[in-house]
Jmol script that loads the backbone (N, CA, C; Angstrom):
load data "model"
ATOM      1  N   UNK A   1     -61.156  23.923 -18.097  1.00  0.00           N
ATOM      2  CA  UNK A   1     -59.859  23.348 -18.268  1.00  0.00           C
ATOM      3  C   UNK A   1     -59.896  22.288 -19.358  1.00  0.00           C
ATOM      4  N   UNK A   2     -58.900  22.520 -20.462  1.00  0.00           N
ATOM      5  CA  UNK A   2     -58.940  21.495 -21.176  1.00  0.00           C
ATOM      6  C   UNK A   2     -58.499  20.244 -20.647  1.00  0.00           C
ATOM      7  N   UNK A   3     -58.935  18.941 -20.973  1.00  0.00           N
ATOM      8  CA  UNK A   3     -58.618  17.429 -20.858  1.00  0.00           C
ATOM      9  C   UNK A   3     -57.377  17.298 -21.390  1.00  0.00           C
ATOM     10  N   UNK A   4     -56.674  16.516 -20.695  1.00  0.00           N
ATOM     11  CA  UNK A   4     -54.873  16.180 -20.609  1.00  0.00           C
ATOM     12  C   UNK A   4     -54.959  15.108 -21.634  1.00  0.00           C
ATOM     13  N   UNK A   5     -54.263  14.679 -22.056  1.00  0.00           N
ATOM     14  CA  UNK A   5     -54.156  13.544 -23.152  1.00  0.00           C
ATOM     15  C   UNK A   5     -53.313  12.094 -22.419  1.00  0.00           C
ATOM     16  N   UNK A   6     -53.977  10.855 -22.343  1.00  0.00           N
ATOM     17  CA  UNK A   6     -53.069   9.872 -21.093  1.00  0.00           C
ATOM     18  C   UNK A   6     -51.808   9.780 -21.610  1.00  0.00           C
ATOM     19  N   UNK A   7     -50.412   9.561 -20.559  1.00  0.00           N
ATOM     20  CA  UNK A   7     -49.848   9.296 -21.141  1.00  0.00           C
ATOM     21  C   UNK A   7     -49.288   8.132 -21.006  1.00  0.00           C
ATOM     22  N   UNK A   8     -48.593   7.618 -22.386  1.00  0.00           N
ATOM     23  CA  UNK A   8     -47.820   6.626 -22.371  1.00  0.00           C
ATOM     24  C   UNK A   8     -47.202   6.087 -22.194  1.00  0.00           C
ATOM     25  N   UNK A   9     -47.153   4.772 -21.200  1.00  0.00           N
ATOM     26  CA  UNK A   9     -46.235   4.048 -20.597  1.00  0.00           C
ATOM     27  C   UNK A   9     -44.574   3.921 -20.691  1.00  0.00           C
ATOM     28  N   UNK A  10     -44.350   4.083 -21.956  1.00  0.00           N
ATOM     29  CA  UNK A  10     -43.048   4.354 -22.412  1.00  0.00           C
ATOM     30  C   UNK A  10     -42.375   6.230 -21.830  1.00  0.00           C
ATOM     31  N   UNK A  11     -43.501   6.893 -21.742  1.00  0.00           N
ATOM     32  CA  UNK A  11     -43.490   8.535 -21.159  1.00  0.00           C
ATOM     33  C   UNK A  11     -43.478   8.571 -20.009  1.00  0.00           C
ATOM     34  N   UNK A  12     -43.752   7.632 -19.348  1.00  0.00           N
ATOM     35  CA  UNK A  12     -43.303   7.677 -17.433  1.00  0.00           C
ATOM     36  C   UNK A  12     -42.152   6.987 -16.882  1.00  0.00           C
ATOM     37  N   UNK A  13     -41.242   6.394 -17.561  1.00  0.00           N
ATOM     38  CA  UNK A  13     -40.139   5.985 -16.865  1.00  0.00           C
ATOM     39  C   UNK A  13     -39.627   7.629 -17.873  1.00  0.00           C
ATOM     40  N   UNK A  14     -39.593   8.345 -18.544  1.00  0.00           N
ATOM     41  CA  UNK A  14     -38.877   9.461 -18.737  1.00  0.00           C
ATOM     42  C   UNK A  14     -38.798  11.006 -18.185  1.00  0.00           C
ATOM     43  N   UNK A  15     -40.340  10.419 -17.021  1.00  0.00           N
ATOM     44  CA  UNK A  15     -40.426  11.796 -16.451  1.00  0.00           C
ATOM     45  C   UNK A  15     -40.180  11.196 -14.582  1.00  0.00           C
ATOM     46  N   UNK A  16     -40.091   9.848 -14.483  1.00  0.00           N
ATOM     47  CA  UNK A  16     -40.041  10.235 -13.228  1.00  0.00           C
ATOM     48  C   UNK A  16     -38.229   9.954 -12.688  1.00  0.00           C
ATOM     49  N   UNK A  17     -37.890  10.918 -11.401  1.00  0.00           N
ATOM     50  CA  UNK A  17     -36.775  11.352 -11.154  1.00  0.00           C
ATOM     51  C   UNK A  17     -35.764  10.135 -11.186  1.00  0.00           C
ATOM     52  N   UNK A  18     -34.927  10.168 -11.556  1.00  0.00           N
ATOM     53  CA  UNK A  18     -33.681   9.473 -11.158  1.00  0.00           C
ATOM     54  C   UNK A  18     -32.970   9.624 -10.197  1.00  0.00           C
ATOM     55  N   UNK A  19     -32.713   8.595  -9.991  1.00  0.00           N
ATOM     56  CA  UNK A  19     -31.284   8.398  -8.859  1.00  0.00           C
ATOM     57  C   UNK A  19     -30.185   8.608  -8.606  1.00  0.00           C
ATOM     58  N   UNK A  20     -30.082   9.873  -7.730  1.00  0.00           N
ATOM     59  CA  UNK A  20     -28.547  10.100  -8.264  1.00  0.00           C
ATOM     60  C   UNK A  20     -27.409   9.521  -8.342  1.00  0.00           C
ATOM     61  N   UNK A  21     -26.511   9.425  -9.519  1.00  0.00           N
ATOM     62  CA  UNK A  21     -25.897   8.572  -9.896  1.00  0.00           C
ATOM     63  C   UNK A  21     -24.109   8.550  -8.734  1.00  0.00           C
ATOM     64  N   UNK A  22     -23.992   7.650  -9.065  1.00  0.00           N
ATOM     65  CA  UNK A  22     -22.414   7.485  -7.762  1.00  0.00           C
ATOM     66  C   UNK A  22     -21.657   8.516  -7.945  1.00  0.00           C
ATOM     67  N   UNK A  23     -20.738   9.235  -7.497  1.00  0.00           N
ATOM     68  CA  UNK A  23     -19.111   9.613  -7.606  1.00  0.00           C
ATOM     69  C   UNK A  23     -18.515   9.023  -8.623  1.00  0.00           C
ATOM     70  N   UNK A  24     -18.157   9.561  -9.526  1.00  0.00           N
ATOM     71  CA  UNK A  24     -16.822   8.617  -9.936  1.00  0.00           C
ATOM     72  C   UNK A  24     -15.554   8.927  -9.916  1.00  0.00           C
ATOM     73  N   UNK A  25     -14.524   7.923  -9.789  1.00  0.00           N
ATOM     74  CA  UNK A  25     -13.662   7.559  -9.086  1.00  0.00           C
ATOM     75  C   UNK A  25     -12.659   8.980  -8.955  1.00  0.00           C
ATOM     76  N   UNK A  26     -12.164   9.060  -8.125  1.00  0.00           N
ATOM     77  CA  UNK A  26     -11.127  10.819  -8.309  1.00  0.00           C
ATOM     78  C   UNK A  26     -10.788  10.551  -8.827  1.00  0.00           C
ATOM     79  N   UNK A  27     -10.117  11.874  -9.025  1.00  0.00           N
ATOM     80  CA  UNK A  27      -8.564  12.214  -9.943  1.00  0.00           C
ATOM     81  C   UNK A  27      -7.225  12.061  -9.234  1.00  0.00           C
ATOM     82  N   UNK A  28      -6.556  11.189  -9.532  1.00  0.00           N
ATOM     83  CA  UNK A  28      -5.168  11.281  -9.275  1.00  0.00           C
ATOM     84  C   UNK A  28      -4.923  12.446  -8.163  1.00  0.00           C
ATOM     85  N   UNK A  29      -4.482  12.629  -7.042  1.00  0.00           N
ATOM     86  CA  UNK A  29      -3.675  13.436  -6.980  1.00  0.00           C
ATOM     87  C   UNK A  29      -2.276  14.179  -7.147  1.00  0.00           C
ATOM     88  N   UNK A  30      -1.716  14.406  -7.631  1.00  0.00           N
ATOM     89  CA  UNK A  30      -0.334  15.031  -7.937  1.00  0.00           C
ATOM     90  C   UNK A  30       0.041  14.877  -6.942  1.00  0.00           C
ATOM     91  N   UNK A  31       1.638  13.850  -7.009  1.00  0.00           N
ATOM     92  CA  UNK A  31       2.208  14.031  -6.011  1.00  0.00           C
ATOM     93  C   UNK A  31       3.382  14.597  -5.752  1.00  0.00           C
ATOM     94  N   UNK A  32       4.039  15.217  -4.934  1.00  0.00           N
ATOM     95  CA  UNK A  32       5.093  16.134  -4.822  1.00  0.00           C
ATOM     96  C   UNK A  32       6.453  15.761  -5.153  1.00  0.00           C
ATOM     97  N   UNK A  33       7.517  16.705  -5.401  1.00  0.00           N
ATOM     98  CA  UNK A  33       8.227  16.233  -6.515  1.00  0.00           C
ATOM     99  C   UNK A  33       9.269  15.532  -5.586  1.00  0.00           C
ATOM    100  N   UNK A  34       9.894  14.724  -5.725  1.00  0.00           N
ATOM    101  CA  UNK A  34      10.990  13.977  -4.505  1.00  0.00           C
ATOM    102  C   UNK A  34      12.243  14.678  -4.258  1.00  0.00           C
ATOM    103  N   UNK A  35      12.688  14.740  -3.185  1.00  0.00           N
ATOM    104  CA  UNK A  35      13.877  15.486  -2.897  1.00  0.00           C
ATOM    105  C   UNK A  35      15.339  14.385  -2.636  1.00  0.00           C
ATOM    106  N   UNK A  36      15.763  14.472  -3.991  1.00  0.00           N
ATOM    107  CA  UNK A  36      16.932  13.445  -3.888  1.00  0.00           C
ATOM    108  C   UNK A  36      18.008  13.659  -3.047  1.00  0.00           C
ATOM    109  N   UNK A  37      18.243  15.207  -2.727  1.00  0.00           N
ATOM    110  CA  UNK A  37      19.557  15.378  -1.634  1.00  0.00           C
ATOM    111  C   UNK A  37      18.790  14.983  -0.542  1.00  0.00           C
ATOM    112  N   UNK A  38      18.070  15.480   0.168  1.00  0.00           N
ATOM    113  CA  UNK A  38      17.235  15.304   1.561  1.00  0.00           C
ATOM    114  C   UNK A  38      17.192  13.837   1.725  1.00  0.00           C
ATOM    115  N   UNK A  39      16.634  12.981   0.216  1.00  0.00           N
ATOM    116  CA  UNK A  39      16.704  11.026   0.756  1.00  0.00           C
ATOM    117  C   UNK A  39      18.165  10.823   0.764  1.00  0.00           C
ATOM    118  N   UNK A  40      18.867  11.649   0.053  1.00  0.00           N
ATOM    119  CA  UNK A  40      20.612  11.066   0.565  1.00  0.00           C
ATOM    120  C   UNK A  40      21.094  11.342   1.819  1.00  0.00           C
ATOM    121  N   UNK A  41      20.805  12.575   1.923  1.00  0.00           N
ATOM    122  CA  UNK A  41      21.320  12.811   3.325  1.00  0.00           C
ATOM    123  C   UNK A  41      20.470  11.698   4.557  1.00  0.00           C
ATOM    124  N   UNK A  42      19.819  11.472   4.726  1.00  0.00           N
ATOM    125  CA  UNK A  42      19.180  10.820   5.432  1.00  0.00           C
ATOM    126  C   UNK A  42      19.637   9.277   5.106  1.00  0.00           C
ATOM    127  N   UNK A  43      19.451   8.639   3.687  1.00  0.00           N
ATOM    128  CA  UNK A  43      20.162   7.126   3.559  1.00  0.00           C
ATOM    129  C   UNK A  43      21.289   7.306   3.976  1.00  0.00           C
ATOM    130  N   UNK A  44      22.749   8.294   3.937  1.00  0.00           N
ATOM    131  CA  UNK A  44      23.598   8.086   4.248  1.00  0.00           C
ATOM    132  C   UNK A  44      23.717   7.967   5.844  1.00  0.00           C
ATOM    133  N   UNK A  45      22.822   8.307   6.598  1.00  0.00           N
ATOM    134  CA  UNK A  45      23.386   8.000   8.399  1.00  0.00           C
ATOM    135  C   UNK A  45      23.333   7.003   8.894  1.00  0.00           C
ATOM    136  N   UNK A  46      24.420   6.754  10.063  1.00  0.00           N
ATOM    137  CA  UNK A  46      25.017   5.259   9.864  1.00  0.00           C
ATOM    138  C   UNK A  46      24.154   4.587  10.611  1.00  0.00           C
ATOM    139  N   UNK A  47      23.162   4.926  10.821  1.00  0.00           N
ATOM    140  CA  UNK A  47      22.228   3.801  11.550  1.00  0.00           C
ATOM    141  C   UNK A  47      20.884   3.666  10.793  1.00  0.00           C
ATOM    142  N   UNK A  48      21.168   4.184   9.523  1.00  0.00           N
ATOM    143  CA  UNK A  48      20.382   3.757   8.477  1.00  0.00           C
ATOM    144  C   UNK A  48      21.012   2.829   7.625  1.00  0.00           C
ATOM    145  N   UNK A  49      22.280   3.186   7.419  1.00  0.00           N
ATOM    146  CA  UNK A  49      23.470   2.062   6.631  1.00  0.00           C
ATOM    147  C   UNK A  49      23.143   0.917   7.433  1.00  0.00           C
ATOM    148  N   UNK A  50      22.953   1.127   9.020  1.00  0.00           N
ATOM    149  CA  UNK A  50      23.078  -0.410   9.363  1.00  0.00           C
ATOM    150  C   UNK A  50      22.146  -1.416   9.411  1.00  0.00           C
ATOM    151  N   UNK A  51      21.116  -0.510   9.353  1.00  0.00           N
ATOM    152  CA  UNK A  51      20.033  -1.188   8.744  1.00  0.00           C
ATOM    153  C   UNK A  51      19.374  -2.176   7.881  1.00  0.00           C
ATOM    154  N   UNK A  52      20.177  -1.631   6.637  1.00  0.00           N
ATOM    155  CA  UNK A  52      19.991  -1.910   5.484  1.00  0.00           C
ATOM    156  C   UNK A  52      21.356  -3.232   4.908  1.00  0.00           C
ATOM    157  N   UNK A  53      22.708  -2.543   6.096  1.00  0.00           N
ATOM    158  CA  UNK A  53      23.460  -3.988   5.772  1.00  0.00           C
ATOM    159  C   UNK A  53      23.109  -5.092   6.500  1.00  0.00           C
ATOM    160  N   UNK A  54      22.164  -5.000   7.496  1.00  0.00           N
ATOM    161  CA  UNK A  54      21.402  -5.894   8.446  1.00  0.00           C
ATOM    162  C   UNK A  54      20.541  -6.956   7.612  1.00  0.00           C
ATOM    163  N   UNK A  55      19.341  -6.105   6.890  1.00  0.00           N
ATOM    164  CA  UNK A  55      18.336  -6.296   5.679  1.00  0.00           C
ATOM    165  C   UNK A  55      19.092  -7.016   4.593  1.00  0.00           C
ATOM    166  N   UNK A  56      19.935  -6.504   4.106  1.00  0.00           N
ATOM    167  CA  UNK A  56      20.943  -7.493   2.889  1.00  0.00           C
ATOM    168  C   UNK A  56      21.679  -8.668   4.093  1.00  0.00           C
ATOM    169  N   UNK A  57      22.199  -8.634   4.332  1.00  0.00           N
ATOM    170  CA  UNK A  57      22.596 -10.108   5.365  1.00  0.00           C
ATOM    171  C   UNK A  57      21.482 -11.035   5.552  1.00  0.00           C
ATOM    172  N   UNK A  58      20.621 -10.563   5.719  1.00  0.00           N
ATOM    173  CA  UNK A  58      19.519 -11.676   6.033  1.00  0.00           C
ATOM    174  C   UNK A  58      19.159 -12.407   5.130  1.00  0.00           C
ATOM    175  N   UNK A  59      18.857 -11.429   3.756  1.00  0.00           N
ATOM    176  CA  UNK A  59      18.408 -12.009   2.947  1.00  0.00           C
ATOM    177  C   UNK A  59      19.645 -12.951   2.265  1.00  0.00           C
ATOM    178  N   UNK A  60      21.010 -12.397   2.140  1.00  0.00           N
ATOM    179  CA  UNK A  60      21.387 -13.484   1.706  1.00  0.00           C
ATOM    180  C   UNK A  60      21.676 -14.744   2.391  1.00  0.00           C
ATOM    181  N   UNK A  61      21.788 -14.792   3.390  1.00  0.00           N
ATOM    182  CA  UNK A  61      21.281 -15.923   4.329  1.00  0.00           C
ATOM    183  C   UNK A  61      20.449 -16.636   3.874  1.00  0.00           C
ATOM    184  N   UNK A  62      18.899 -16.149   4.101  1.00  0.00           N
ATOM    185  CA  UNK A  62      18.176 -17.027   3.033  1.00  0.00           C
ATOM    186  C   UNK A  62      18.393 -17.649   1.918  1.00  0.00           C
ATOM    187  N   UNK A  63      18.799 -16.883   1.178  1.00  0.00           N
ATOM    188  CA  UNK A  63      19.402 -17.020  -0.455  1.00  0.00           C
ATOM    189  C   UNK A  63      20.435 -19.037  -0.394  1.00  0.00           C
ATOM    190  N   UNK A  64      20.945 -18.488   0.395  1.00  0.00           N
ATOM    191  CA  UNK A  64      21.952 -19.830   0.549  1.00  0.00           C
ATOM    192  C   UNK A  64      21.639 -20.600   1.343  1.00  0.00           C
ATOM    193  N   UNK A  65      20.487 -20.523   2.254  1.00  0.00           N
ATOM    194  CA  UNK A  65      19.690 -21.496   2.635  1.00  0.00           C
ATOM    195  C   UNK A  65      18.703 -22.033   1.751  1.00  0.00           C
ATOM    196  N   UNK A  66      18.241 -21.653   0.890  1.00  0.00           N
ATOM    197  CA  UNK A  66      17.606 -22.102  -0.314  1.00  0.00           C
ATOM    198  C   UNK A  66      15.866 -21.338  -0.439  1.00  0.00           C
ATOM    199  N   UNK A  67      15.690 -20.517   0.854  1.00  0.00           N
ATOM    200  CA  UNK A  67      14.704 -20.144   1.051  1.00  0.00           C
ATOM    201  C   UNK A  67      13.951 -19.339   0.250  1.00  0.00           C
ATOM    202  N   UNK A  68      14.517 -18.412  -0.788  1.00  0.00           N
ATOM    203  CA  UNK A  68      14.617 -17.309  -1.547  1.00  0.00           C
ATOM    204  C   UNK A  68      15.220 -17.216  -2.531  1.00  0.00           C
ATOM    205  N   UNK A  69      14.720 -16.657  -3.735  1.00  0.00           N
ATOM    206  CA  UNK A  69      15.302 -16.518  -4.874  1.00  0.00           C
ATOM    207  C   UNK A  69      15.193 -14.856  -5.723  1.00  0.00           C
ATOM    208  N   UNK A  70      16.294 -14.696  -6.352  1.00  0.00           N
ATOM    209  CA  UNK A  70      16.099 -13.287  -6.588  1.00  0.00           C
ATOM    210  C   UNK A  70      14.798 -13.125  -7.929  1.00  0.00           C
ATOM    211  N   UNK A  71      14.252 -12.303  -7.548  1.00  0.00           N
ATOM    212  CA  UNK A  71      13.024 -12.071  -8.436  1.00  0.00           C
ATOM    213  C   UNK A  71      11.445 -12.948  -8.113  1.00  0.00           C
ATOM    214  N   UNK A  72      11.777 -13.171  -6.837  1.00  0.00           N
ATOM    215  CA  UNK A  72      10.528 -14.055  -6.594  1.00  0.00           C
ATOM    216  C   UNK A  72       9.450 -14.271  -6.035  1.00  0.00           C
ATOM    217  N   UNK A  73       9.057 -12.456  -5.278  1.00  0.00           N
ATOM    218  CA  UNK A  73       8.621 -11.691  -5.138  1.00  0.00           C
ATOM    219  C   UNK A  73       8.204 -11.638  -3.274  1.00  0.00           C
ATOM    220  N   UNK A  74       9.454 -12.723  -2.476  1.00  0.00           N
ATOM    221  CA  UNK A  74       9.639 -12.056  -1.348  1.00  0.00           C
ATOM    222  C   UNK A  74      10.243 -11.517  -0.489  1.00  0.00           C
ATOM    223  N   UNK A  75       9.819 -11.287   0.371  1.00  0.00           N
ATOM    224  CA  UNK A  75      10.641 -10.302   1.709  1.00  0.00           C
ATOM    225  C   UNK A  75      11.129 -11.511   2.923  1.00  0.00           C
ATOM    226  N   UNK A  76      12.710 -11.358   3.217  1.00  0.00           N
ATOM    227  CA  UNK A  76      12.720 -11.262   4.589  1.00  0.00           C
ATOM    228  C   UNK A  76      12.051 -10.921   5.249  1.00  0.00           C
ATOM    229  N   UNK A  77      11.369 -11.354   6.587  1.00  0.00           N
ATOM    230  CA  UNK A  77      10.680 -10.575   7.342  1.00  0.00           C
ATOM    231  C   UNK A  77      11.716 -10.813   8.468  1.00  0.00           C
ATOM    232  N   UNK A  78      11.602  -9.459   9.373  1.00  0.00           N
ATOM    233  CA  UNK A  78      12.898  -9.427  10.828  1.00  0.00           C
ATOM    234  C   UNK A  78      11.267  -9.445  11.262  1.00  0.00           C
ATOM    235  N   UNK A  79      11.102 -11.058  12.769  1.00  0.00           N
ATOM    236  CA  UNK A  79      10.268 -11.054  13.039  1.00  0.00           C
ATOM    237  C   UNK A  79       9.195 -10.101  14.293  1.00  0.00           C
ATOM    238  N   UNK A  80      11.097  -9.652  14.845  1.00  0.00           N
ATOM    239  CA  UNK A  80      10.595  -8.997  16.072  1.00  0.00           C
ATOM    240  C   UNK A  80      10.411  -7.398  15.340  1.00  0.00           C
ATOM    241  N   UNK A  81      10.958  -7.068  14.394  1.00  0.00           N
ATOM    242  CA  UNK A  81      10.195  -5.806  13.481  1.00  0.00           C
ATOM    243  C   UNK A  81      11.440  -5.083  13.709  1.00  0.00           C
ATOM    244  N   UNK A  82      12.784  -5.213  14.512  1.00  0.00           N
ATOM    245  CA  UNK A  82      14.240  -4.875  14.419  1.00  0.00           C
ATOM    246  C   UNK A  82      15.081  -5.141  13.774  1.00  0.00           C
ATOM    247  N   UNK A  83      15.479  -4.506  12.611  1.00  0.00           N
ATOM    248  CA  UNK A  83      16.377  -4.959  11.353  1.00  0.00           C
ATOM    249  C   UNK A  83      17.222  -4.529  12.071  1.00  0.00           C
ATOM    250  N   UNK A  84      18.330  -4.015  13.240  1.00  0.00           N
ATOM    251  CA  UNK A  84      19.478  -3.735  13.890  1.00  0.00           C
ATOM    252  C   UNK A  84      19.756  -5.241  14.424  1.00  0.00           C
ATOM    253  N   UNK A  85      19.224  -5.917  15.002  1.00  0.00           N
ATOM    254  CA  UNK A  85      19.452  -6.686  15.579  1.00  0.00           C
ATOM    255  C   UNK A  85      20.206  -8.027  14.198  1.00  0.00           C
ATOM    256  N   UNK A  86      21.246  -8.177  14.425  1.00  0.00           N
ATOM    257  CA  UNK A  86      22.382  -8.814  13.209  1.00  0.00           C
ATOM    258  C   UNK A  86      21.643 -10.604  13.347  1.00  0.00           C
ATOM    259  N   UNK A  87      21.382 -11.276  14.574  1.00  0.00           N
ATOM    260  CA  UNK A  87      21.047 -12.690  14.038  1.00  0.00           C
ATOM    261  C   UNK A  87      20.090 -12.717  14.287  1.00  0.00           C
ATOM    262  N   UNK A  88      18.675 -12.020  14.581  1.00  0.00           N
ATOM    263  CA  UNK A  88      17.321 -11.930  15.039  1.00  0.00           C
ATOM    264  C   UNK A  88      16.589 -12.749  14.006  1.00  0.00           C
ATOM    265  N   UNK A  89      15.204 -13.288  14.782  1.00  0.00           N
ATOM    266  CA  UNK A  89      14.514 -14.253  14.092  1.00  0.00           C
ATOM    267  C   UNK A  89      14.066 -13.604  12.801  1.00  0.00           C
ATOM    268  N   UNK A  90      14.109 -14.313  11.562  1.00  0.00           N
ATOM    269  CA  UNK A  90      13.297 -13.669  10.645  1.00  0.00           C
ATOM    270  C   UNK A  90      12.804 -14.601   9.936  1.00  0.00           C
ATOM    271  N   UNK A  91      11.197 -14.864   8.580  1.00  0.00           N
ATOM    272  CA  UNK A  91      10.982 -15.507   8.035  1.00  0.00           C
ATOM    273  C   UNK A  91      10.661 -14.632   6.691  1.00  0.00           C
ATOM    274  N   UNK A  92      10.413 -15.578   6.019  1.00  0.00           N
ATOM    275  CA  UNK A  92      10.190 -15.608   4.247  1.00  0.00           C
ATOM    276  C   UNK A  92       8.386 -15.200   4.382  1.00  0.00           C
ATOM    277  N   UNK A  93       8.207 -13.760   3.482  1.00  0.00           N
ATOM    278  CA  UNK A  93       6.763 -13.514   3.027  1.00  0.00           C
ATOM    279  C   UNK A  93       6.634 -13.038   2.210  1.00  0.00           C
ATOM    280  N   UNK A  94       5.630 -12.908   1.819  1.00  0.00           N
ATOM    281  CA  UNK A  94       4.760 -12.364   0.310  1.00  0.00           C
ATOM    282  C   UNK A  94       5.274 -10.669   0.165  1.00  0.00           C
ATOM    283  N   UNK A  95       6.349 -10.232  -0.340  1.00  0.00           N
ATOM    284  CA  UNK A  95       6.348  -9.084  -0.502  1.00  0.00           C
ATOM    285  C   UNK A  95       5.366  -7.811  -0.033  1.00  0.00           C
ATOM    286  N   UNK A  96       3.886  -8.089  -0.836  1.00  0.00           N
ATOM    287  CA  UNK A  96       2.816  -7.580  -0.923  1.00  0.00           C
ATOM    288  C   UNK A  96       2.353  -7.620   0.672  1.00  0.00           C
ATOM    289  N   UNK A  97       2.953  -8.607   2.049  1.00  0.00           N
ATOM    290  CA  UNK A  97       1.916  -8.498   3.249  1.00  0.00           C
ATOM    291  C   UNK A  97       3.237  -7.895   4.038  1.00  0.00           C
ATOM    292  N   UNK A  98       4.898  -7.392   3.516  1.00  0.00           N
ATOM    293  CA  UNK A  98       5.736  -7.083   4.490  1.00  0.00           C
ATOM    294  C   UNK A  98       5.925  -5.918   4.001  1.00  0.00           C
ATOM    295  N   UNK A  99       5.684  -5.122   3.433  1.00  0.00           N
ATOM    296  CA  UNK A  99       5.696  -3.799   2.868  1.00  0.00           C
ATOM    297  C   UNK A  99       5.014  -2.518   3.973  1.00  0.00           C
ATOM    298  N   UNK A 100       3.543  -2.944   4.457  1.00  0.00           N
ATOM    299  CA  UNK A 100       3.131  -1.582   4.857  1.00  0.00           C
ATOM    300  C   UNK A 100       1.999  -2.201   5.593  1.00  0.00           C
ATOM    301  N   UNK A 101       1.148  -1.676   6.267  1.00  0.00           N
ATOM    302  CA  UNK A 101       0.647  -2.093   6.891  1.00  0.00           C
ATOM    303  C   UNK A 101      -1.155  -1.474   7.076  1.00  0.00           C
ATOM    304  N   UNK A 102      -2.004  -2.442   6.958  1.00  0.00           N
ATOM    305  CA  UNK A 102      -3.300  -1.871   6.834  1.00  0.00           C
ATOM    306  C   UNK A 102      -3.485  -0.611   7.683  1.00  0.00           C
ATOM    307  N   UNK A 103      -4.132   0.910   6.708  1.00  0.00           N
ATOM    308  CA  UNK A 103      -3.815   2.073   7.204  1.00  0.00           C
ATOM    309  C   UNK A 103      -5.676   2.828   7.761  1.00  0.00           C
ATOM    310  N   UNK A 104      -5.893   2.856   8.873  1.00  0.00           N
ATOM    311  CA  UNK A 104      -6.925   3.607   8.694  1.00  0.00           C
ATOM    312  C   UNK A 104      -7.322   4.987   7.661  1.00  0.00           C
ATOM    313  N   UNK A 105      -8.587   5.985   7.764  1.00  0.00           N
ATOM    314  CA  UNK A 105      -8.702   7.327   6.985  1.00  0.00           C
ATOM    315  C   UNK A 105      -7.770   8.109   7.438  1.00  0.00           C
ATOM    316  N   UNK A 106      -7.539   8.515   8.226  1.00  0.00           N
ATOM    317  CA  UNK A 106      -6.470   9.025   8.577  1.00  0.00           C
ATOM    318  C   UNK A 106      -4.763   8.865   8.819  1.00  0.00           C
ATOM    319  N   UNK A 107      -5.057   7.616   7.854  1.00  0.00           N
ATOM    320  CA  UNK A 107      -3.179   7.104   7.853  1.00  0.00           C
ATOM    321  C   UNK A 107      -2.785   6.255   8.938  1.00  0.00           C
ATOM    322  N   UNK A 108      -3.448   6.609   9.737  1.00  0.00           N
ATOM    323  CA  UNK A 108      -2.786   5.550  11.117  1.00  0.00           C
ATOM    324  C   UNK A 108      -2.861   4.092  10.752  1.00  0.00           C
ATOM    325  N   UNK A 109      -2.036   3.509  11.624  1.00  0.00           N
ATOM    326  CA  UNK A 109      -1.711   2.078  11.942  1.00  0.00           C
ATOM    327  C   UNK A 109      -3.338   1.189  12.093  1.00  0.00           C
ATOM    328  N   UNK A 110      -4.031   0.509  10.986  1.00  0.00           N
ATOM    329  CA  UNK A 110      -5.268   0.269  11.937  1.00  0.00           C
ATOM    330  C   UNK A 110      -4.974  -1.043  12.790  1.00  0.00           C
ATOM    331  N   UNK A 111      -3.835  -1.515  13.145  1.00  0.00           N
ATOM    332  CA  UNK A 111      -3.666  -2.817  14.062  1.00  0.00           C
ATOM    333  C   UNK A 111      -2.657  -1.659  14.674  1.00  0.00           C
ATOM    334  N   UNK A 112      -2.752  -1.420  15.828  1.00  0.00           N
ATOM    335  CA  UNK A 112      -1.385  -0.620  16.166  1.00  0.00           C
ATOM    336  C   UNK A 112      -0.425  -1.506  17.116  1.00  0.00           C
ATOM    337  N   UNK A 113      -0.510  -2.949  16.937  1.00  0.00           N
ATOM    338  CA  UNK A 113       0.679  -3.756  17.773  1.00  0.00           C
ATOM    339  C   UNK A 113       1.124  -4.373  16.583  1.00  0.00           C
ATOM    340  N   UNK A 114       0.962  -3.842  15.060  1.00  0.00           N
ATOM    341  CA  UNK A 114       1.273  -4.874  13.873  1.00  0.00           C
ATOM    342  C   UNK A 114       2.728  -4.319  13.803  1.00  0.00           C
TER     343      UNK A 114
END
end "model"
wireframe off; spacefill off
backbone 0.3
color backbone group
């Protein structure tokens, strides 16, 4: 057998294996196209209207209590989580923490009394 030739230090970080490298980040998924009659029909029922004239009352309430300003990036909050209810407790929050609510992998509620 012929004699191997040593090799060079700079030649063994190129032969030994690497680590496989992370995931990177997905791709977008495409999301489906919106159905503008189906959200009308549905915004228009009247216990969605009342909802929402519930939601505008409050806030301007605030507004003229001095609590809130338009563009200022918060939410009414209805505290008991019933926008029907016309004088129910509500306070002033960060847009960003009254929107939605921390979601487990599977979408669910992960506080489910939030």
């Amino acid at each position: 057998m012929p004699a191997q030739k040593p090799i060079a230090r700079s030649q063994v970080s190129e032969m030994a294996p690497r680590a496989p490298q992370r995931p990177t980040a997905k791709k977008p998924v495409a999301a489906a196209k919106r159905n503008y009659r189906k959200e009308q029909s549905y915004d228009s029922q009247p216990h969605v209207k009342k909802k929402r004239v519930n939601r505008n009352l409050a806030r301007r309430r605030a507004m003229r209590a001095g609590l809130v300003q338009k563009g200022d990036g918060k939410d009414v909050h209805h505290v008991n989580g019933n926008a029907l209810k016309k004088n129910g407790a509500t306070k002033v929050v960060a847009a960003s923490k009254n929107r939605s609510y921390a979601r487990t992998r599977t979408a669910g509620k992960r506080n489910p009394y939030a």
